[in-house]
N, CA, C and O of each residue as an XYZ file, in Angstrom:
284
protein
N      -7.791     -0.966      0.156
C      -6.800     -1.175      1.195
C      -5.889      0.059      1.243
O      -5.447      0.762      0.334
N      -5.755      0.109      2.433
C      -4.527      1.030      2.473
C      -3.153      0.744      3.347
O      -3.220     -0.301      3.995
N      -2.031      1.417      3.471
C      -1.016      0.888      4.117
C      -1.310      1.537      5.120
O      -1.561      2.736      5.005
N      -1.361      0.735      6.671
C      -1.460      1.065      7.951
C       0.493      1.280      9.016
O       0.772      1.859     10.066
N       1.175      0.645      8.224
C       1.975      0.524      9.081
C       3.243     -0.086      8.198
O       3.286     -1.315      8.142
N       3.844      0.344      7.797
C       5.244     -0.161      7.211
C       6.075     -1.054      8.262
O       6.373     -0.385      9.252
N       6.550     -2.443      8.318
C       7.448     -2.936      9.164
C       8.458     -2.962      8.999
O       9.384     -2.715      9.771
N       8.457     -3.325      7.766
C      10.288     -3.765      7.598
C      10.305     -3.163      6.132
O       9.264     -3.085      5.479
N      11.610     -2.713      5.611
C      11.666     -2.202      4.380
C      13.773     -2.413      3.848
O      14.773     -1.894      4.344
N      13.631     -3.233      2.874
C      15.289     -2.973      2.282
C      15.029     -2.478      0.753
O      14.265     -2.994     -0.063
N      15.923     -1.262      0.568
C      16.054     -0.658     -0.395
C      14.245     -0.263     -1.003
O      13.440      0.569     -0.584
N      14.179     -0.933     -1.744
C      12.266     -0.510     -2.523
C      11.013     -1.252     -2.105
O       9.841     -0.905     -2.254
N      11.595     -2.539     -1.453
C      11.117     -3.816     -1.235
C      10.813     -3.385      0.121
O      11.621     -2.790      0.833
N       9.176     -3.816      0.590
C       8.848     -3.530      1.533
C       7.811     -4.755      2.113
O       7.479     -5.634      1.317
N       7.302     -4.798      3.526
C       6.251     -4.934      4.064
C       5.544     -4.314      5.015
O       5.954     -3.564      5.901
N       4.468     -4.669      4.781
C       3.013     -3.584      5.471
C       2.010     -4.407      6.207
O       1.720     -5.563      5.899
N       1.542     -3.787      7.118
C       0.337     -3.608      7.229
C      -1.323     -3.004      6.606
O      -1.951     -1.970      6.834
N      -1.507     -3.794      6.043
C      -2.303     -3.096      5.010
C      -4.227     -3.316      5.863
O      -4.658     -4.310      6.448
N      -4.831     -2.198      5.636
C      -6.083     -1.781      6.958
C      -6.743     -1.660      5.577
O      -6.326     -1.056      4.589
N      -8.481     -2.759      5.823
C      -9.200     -1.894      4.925
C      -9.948     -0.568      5.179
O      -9.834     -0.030      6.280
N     -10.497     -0.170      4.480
C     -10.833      1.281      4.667
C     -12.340      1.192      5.040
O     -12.816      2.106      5.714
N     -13.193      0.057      4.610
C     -14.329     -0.510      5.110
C     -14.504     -1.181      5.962
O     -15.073     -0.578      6.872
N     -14.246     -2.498      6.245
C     -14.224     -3.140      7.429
C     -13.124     -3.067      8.558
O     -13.294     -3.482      9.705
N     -12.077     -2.534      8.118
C     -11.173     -2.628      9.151
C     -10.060     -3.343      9.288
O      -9.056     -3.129      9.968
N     -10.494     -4.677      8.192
C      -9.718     -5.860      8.377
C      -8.628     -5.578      8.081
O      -8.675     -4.673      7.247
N      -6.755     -6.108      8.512
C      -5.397     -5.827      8.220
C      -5.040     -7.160      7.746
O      -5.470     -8.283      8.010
N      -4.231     -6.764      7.056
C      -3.423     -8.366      6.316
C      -1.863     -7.677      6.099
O      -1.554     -6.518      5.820
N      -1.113     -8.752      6.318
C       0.410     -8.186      6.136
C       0.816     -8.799      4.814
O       0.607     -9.993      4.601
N       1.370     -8.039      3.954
C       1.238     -8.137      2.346
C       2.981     -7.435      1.901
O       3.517     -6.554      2.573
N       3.576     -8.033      0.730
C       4.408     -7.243      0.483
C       4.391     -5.642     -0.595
O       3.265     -5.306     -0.960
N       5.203     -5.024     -0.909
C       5.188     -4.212     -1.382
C       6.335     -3.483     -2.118
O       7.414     -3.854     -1.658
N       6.503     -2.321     -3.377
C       7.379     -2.014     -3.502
C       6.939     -0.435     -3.490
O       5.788     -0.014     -3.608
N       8.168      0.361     -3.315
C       7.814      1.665     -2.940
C       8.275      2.873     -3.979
O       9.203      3.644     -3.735
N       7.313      2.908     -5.410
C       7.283      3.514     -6.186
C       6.038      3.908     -6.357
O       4.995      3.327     -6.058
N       6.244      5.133     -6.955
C       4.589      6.081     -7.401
C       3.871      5.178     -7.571
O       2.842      5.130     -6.898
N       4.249      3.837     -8.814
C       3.192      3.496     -9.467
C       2.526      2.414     -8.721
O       1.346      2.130     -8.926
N       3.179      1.875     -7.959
C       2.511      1.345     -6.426
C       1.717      1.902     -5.711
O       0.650      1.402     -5.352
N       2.013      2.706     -5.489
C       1.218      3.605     -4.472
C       0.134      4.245     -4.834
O      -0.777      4.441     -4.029
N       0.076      4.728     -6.316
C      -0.885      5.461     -6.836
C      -2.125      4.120     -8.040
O      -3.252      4.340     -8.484
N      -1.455      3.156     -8.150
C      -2.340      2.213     -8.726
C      -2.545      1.300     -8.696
O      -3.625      0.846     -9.076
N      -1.240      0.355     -8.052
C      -1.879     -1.270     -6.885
C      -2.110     -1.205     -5.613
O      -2.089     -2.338     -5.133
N      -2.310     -0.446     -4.892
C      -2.849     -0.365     -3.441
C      -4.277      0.110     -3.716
O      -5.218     -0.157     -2.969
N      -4.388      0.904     -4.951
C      -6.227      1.187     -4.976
C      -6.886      0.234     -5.092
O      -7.885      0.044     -4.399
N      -6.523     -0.475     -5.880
C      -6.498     -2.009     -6.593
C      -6.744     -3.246     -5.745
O      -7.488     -4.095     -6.237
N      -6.257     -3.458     -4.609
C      -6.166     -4.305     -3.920
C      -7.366     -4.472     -3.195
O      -7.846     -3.635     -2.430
N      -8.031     -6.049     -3.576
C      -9.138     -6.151     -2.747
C      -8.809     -7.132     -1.753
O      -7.936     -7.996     -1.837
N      -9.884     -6.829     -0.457
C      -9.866     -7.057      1.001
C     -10.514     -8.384      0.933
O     -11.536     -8.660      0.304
N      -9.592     -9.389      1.863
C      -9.731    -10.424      1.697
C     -11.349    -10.921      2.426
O     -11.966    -11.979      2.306
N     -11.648     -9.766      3.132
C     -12.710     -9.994      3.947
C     -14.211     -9.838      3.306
O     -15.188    -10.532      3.023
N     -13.806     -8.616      3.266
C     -15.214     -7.945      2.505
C     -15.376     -7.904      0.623
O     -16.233     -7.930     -0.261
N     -14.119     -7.834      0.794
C     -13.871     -7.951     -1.152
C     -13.868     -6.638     -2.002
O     -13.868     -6.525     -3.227
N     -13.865     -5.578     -0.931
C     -14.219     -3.757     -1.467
C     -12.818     -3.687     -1.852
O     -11.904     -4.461     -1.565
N     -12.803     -2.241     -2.802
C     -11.195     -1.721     -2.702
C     -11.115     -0.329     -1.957
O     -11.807     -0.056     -0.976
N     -10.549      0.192     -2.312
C     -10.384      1.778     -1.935
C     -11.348      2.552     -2.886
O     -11.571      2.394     -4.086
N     -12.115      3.905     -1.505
C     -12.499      4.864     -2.065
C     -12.427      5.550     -3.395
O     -11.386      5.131     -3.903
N     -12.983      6.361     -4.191
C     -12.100      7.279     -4.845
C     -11.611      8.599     -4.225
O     -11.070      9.391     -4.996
N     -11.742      8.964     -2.827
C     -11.210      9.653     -1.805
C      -9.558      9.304     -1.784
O      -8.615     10.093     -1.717
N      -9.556      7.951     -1.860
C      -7.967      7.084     -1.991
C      -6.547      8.244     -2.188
O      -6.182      8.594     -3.310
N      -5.849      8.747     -0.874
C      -4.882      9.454     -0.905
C      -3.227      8.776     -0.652
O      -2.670      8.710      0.444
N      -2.632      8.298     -2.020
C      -1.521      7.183     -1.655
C      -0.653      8.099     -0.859
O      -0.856      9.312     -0.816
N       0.627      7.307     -0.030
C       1.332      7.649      0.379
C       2.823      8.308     -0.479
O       3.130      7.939     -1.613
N       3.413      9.063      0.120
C       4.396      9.592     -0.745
C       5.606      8.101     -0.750
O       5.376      7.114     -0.051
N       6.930      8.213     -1.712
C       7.446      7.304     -1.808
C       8.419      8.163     -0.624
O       8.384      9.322     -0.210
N       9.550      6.621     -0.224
C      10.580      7.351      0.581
C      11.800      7.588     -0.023
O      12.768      7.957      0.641
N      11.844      7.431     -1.087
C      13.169      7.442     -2.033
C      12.120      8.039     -3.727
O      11.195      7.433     -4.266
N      12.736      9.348     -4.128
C      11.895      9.783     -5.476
C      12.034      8.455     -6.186
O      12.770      7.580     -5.732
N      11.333      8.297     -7.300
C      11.317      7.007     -8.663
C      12.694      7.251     -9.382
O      13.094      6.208     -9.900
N      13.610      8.416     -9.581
C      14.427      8.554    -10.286
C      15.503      7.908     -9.385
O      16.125      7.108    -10.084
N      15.847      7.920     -8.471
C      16.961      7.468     -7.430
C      16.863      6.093     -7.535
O      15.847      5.408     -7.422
N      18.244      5.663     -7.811
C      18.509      4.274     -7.466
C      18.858      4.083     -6.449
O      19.542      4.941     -5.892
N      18.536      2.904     -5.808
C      18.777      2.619     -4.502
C      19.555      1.309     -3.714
O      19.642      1.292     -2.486
């Protein structure tokens, strides 16, 4: 899975649109917006459809606030 579309976001706490990278399928899922999110439970996440995860192509998104910043 990957994140297609961020909707709403307070402080770290987020929700998405999340697109698989195989079938296509989107599911709206929550999220938090640190490296270790981005770089190791979004690879992680299997598609409710097909049941695949992410590539090892898998390029996470940057965070919008660094990990050191409190927010």
């Amino acid at each position: 899975m990957r994140i297609k579309t961020i909707t709403r976001q307070h402080r770290r706490d987020f929700y998405a649109i999340y697109e698989c990278e195989h079938c296509g399928h989107t599911e709206k899922k929550y999220g938090y917006d640190d490296s270790y999110f981005h770089k190791e439970v979004i690879p992680k996440m299997k598609c409710s459809k097909c049941g695949k995860t992410a590539d090892e192509n898998y390029r996470p998104l940057g965070t919008k606030y660094p990990d050191w910043q409190i927010v």
